[in-house]
One Martini backbone bead per residue (centre of mass of N, CA, C, O) as a GRO file, in nm:
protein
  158
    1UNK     BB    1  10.484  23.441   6.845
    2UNK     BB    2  10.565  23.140   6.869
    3UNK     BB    3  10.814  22.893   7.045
    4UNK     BB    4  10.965  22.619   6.888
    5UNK     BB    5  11.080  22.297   6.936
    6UNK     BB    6  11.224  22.087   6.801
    7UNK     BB    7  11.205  21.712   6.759
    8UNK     BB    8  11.390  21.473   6.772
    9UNK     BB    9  11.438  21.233   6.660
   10UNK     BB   10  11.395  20.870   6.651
   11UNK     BB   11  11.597  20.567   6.794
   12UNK     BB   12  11.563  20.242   6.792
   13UNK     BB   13  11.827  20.029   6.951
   14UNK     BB   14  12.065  19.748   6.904
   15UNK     BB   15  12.320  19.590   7.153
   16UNK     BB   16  12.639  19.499   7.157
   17UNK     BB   17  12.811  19.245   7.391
   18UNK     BB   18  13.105  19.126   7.262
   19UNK     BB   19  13.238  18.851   7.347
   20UNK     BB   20  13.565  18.648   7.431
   21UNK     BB   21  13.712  18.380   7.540
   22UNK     BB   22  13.931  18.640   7.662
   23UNK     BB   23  13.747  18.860   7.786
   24UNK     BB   24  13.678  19.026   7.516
   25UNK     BB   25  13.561  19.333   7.408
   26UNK     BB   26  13.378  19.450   7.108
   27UNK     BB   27  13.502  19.757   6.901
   28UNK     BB   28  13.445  20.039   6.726
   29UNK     BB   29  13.466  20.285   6.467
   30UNK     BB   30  13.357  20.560   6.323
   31UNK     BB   31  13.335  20.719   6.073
   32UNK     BB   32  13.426  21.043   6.020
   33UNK     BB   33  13.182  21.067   5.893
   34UNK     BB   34  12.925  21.245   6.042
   35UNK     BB   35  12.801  21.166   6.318
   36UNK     BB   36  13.028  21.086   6.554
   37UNK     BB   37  13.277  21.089   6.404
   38UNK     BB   38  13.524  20.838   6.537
   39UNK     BB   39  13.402  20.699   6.727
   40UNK     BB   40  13.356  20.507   6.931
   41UNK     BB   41  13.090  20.201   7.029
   42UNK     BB   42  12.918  19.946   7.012
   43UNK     BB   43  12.733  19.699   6.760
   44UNK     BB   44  12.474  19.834   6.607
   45UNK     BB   45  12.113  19.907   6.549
   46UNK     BB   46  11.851  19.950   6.404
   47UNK     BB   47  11.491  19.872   6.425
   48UNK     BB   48  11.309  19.689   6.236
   49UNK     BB   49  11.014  19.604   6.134
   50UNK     BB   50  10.883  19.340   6.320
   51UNK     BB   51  11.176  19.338   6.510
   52UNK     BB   52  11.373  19.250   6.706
   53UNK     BB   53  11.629  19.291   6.915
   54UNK     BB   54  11.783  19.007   6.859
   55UNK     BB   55  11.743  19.022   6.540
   56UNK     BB   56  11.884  19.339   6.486
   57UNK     BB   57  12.167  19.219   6.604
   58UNK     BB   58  12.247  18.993   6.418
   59UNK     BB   59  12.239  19.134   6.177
   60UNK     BB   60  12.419  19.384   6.235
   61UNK     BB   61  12.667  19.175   6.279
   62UNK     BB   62  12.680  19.084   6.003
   63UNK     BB   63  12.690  19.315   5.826
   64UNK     BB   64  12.893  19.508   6.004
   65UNK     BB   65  13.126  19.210   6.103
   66UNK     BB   66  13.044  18.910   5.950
   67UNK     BB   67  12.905  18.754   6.195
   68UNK     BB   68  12.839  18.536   6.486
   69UNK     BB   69  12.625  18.522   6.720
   70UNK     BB   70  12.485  18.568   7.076
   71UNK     BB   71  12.172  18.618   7.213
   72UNK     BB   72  12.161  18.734   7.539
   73UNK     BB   73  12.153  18.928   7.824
   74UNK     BB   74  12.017  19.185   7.947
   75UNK     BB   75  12.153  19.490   8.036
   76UNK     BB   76  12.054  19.804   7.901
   77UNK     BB   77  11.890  20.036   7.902
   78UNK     BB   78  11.878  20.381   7.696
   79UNK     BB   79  11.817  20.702   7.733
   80UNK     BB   80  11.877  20.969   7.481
   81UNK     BB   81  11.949  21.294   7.462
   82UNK     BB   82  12.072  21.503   7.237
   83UNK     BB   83  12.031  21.750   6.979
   84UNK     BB   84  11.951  21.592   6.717
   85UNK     BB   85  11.880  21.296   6.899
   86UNK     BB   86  11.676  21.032   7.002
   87UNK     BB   87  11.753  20.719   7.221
   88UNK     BB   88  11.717  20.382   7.218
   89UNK     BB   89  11.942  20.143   7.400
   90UNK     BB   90  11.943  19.812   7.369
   91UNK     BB   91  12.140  19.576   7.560
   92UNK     BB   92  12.347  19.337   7.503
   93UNK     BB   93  12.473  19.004   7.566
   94UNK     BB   94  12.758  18.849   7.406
   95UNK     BB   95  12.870  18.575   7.189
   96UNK     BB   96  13.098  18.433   6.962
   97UNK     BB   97  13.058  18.173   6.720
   98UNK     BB   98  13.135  18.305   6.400
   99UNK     BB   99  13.453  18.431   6.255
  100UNK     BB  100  13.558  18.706   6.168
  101UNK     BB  101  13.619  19.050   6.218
  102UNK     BB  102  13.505  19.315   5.975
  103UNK     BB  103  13.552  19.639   5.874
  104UNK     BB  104  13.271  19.718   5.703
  105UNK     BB  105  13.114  19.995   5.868
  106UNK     BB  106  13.387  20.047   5.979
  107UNK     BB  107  13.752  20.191   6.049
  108UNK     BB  108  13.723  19.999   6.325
  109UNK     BB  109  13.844  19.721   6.545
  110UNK     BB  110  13.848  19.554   6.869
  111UNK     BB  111  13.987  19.397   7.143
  112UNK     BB  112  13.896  19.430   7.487
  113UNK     BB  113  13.916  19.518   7.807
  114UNK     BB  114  13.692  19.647   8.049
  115UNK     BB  115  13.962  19.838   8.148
  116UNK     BB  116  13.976  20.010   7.895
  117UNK     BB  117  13.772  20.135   7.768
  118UNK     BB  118  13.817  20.437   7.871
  119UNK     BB  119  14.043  20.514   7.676
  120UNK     BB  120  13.805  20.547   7.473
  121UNK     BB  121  13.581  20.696   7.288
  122UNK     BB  122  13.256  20.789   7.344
  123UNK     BB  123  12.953  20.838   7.353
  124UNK     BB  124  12.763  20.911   7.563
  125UNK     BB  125  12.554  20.684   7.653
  126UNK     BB  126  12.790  20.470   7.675
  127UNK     BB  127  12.876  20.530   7.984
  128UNK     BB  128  12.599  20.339   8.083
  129UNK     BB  129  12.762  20.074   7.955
  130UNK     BB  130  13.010  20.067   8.138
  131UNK     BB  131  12.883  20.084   8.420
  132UNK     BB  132  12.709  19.804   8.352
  133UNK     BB  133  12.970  19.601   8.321
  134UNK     BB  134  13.124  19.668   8.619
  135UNK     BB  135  12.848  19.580   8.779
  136UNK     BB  136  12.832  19.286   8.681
  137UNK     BB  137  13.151  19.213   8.755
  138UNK     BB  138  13.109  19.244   9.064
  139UNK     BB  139  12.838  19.071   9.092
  140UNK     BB  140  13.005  18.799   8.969
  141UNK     BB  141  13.264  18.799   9.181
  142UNK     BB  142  13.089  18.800   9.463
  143UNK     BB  143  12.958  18.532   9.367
  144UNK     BB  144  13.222  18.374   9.346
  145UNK     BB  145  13.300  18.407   9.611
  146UNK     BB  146  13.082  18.306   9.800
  147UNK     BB  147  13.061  18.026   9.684
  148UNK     BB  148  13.346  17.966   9.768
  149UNK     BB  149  13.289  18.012  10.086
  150UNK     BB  150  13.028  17.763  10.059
  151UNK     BB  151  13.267  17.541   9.990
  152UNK     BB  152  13.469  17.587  10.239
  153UNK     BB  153  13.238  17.513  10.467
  154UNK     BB  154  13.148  17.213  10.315
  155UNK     BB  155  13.468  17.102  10.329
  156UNK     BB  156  13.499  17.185  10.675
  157UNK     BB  157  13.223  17.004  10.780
  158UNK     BB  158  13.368  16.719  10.798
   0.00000   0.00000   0.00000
């Protein structure tokens, strides 16, 4: 008799890291039932057939919490398996175009600085989206400082 171990089932979702004006991203955190109620999240969800990633997250940020977004650029993909469940999370920045967020389909929303993330439980997948979003914004920072000392080179070579 040999032993055979179930394979979790797969969900390819995609996932919003959607910015306001005030560089905060919005966070929710999932109802208290069902497998791992309570954690907060990044809002997306299952990528139905025939629908792109793009598509997926723009729906699910509607039904979800009311607003309309814009999806921009990948931020990254993750694949993660659980114990229950094996997910790939396709992940884009996005950012709030109209609507006041409302916690349809989830307990709670927030919009958070990206140095408070830590403070909130998220599932362990997610922990690979917050140290892209850290490493991202360094790398930003430093474009930015760059930028700034060769303007600073070209205002000073006159």
């Amino acid at each position: 008799m040999s032993e055979t171990s179930a394979v979790p089932p797969h969900k390819i979702i995609g996932v919003a890291v959607i910015w306001n004006d005030q560089e905060q991203i919005l966070i929710d955190r999932r109802r208290p039932e069902g497998v791992m109620g309570g954690l907060w999240e990044f809002p997306g969800g299952k990528i139905e057939p025939g629908e792109t990633v793009e598509e997926c997250i723009q729906r699910e940020i509607y039904e979800e919490l009311g607003i309309e977004i814009e999806v921009r650029e990948h931020l990254i993909t993750i694949d993660h398996t659980y114990t229950h469940l094996r997910v790939t999370l396709t992940v884009h920045q996005c950012c709030l175009l109209t609507g006041i967020p409302q916690p349809l389909e989830c307990d709670e929303i927030r919009w958070v600085n990206l140095d408070e993330l830590e403070e909130f439980a998220f599932p362990q997948a997610n922990s690979q989206i917050i140290s892209a979003l850290k490493g991202s914004r360094r790398v930003g920072e430093a474009r930015e400082a760059g930028e700034a000392e060769e303007i600073k080179l070209l205002t000073t070579d006159n």
